[in-house]
C-alpha positions as a printed NumPy array, in Angstrom:
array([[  0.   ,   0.   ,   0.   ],
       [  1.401,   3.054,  -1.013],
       [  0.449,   6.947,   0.057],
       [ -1.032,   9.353,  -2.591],
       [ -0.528,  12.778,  -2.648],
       [ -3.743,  14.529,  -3.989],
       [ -4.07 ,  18.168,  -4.553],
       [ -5.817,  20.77 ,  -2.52 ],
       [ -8.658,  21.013,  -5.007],
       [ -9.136,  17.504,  -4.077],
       [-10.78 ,  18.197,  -0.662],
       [-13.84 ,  19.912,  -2.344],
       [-14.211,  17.163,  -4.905],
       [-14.571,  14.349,  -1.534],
       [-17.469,  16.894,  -0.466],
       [-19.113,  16.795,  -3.703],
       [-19.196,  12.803,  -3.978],
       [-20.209,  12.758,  -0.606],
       [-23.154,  14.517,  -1.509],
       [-23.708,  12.922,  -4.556],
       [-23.946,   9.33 ,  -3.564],
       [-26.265,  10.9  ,  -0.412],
       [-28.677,  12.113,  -3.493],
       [-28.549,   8.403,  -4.576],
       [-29.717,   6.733,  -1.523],
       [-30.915,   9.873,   0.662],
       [-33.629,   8.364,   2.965],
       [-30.804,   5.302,   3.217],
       [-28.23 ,   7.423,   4.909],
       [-30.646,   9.426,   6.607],
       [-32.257,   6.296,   7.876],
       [-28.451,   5.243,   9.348],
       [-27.972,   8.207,  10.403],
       [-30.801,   7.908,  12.441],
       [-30.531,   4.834,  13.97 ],
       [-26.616,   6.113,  14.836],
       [-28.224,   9.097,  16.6  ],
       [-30.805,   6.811,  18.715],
       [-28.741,   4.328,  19.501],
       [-25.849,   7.105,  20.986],
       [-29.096,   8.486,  22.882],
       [-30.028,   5.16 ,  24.137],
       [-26.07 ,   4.522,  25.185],
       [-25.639,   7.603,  27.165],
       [-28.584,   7.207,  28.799],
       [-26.462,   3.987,  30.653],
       [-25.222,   5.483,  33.843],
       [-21.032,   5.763,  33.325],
       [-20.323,   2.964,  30.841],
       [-23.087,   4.382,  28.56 ],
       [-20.96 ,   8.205,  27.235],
       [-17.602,   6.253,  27.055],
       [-19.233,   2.996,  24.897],
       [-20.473,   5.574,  22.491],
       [-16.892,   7.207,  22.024],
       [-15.469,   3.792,  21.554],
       [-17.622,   2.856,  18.94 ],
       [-17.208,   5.675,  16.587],
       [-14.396,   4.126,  14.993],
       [-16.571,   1.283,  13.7  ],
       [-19.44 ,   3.936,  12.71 ],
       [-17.213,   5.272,  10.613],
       [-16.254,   2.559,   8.797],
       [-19.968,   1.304,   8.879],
       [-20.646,   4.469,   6.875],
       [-17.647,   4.183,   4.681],
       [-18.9  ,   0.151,   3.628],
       [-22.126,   2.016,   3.519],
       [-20.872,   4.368,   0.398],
       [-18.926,   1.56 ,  -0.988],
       [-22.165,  -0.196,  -2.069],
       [-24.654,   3.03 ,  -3.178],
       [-21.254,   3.145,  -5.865],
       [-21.114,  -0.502,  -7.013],
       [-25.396,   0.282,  -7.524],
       [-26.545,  -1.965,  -4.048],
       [-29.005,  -0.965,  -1.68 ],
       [-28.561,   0.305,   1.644],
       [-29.507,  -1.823,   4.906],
       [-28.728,  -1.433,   8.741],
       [-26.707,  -4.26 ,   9.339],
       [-23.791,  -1.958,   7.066],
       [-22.815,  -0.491,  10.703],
       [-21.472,  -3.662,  11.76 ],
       [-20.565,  -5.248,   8.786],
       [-16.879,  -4.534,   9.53 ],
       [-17.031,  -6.672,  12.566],
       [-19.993,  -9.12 ,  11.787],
       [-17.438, -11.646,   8.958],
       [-15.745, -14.112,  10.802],
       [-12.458, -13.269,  10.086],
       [-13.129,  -9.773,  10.714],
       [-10.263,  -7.815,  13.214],
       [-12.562,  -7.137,  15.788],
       [ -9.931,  -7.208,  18.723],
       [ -7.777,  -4.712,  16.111],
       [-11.514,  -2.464,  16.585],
       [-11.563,  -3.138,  20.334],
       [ -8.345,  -1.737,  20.636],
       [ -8.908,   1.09 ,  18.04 ],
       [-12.217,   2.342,  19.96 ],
       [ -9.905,   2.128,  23.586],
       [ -7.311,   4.385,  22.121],
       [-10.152,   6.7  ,  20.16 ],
       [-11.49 ,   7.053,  24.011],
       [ -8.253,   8.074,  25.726],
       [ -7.386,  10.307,  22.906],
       [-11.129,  12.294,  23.121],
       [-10.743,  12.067,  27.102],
       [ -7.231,  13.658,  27.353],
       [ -8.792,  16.639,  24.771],
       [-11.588,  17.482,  26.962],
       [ -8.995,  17.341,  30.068],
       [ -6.912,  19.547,  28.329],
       [ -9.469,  21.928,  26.897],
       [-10.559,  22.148,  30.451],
       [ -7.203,  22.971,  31.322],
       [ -6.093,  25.263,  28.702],
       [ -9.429,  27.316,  27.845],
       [-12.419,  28.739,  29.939],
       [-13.838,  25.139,  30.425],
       [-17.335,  24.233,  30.334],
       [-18.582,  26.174,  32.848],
       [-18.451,  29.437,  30.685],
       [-20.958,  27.964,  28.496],
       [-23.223,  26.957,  31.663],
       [-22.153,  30.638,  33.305],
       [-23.366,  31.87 ,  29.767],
       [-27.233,  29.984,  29.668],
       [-28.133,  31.371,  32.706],
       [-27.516,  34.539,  31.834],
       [-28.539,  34.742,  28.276],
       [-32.161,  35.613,  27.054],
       [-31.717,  33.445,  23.878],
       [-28.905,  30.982,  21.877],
       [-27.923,  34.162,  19.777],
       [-26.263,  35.261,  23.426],
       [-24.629,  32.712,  24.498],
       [-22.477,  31.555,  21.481],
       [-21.801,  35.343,  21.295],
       [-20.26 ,  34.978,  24.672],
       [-16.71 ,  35.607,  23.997],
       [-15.781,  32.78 ,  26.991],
       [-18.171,  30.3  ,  25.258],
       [-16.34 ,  31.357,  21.773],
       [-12.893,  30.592,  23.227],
       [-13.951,  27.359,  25.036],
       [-15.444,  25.89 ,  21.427],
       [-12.308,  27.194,  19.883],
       [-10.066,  25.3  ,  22.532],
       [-12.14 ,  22.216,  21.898],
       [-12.418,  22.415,  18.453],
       [ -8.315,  23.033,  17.953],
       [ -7.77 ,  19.908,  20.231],
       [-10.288,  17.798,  18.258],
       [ -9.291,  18.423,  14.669],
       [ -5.471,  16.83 ,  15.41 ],
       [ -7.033,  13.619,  16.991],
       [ -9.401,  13.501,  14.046],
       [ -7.271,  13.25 ,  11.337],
       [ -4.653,  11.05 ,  13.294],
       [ -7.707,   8.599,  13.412],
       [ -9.216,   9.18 ,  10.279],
       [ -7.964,   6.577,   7.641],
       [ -7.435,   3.94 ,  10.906],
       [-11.168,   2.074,  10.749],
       [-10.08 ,   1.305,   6.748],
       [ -6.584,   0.119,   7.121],
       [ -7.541,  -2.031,  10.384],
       [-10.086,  -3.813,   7.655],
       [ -8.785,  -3.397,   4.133],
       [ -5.267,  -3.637,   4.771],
       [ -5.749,  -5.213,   7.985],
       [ -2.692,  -3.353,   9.512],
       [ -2.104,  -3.582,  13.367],
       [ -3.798,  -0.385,  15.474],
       [ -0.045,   1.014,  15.766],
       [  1.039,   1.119,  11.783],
       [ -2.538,   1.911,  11.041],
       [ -1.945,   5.405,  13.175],
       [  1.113,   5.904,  11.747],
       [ -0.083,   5.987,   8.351],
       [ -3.281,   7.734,   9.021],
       [ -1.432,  10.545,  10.221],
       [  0.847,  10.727,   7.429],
       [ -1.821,  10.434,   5.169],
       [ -3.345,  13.56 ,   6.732],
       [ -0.18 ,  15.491,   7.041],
       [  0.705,  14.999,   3.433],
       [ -2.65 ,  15.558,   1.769],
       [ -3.603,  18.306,   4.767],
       [ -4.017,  21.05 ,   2.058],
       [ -6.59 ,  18.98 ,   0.698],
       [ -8.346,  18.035,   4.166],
       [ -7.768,  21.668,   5.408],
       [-10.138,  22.74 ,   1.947],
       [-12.605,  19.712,   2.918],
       [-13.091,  20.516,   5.834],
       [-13.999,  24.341,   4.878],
       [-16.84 ,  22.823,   2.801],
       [-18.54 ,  21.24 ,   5.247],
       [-18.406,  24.285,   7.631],
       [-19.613,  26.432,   4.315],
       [-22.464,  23.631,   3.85 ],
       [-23.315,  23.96 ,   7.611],
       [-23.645,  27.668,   7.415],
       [-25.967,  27.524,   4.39 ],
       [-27.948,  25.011,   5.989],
       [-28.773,  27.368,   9.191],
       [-29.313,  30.38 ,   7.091],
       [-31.867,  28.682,   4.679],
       [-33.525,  26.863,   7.94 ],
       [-33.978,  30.478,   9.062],
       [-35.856,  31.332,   5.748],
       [-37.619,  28.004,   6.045],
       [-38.974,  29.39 ,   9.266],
       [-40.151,  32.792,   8.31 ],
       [-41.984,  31.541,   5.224],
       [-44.016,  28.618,   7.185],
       [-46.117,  29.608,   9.143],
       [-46.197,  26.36 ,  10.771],
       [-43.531,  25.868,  13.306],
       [-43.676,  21.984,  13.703],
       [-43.315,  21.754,  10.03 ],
       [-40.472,  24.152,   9.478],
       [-38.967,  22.365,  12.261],
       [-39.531,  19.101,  10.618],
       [-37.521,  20.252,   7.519],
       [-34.816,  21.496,   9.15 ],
       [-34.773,  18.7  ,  10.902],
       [-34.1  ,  15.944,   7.765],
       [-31.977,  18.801,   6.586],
       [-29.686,  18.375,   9.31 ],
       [-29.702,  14.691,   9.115],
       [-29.614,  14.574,   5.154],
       [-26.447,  17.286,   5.602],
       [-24.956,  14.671,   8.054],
       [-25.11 ,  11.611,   6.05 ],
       [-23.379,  13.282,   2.912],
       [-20.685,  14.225,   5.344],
       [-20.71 ,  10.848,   6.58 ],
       [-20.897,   9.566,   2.698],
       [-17.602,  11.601,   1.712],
       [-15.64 ,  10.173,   4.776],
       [-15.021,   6.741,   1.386],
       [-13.553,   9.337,  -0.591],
       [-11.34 ,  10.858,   1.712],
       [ -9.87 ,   7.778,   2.995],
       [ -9.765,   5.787,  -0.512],
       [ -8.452,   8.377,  -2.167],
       [ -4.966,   8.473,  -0.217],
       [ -3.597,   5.645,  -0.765],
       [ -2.971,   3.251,  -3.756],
       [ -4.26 ,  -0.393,  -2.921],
       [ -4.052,  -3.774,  -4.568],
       [ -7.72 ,  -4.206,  -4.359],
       [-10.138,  -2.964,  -6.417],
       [-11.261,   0.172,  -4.434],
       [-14.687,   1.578,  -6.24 ],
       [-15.329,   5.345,  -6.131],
       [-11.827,   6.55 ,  -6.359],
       [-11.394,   9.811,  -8.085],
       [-10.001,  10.177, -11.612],
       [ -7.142,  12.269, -10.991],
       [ -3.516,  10.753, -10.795],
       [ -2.154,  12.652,  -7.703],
       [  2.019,  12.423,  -7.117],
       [  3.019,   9.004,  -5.255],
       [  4.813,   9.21 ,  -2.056],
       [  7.975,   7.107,  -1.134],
       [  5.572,   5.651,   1.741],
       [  5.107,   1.701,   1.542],
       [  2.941,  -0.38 ,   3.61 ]])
């Protein structure tokens, strides 16, 4: 397995087929979507095991969602049992996933300590909604601002250090170590291209809230308006969650036939696997 080097440009293209194979299946990714949301509801609702299961397991939600693309481009039909797919074969590396999900935890725990430590913590933002007449004041807070912006800063390292790990644990079945290793040089040498994707999705999420807004003034029912923003959101989500194939696939050269890779013929590192 060998690392690709694609160009910036190639961030907004991921978005784009993201979105495209959501239009192709919509109420199938919305649908897993869904059932993701619920069943993280259902888990946190577990006194103390329940918050940290659902961290752990977002590792193999991602790579539910990536197997989920995978067959919307080879023309199959979506189905729930996609989300465990990675773990349900026999010879699947589900102790490789175990571990993955353990390490996913620590790294997520030892942001939010850190955030804590670093930034205003999360009492600014409970300071802030008991204070504030409306949402509008407290994410203008500037404590709240700089607590999000701690968080988010802390967040975006560990994501992309994870981000290509569910994949190479299954397709390339690397051990948890090596599959880090090249997930974050993956990242670091395409991060031009990430950097671009990743301002998409925040462009895509601002264009979302201001059309829910004009959604809202032109109802004039609110449980309607609040309906469609509502599969908005979750249709928004599961394109996001539909790109996540692209991203990964795209950054490295494999033996197998990988499906849904783009056309272009990016520069190939000196990185072997």
């Amino acid at each position: 397995m060998k690392l690709r080097i694609v160009p910036a440009s190639q961030g907004l293209a991921w978005a784009r087929q993201g979105l495209q194979t959501c239009v192709r299946q919509p109420l199938g990714f919305i649908g897993l979507v869904g059932m993701v949301m619920a069943g993280a509801l259902l888990l946190a609702g577990v006194p103390l095991v329940g918050p940290l299961l659902v961290v752990t397991l977002m590792p193999l939600t991602w790579m539910g969602f990536m197997l989920a693309t995978r067959r919307v481009v080879v023309g199959e039909r979506l189905s729930p049992g996609v989300l465990i797919e990675a773990v349900r074969a026999p010879d699947s590396p589900r102790a490789a996933y175990a571990q993955l999900g353990a390490a996913y935890l620590v790294a997520t725990v030892l942001v939010m300590v850190l955030a804590q430590l670093l930034g205003p913590g999360a009492q600014a933002l409970a300071d802030a909604m008991e204070t504030a007449d409306d949402a509008s004041q407290v994410f203008a807070n500037p404590e709240v601002m700089a607590d999000m912006a701690w968080r988010m800063g802390l967040t975006l390292p560990v994501s992309l250090l994870f981000w290509h790990t569910p994949a190479l644990l299954l397709w390339a079945r690397l051990p948890v170590g090596k599959a880090l290793f090249f997930s974050a040089v993956a990242s670091w040498r395409n991060l031009g291209a990430f950097v671009v994707y990743g301002a998409v999705w925040l462009g895509a999420m601002a264009a979302l809230a201001v059309l829910s807004q004009l959604v809202h003034a032109a109802l004039p029912v609110p449980a309607l308006s609040n309906i469609l923003t509502f599969m908005g959101v979750l249709w928004l989500v599961g394109s996001f969650y539909a790109s996540l194939y692209f991203s990964v696939v795209d950054c490295f050269e494999s033996p197998q036939d990988m499906p849904g890779t783009s056309d272009t013929a990016p520069e190939q590192a000196n990185q072997e696997g």
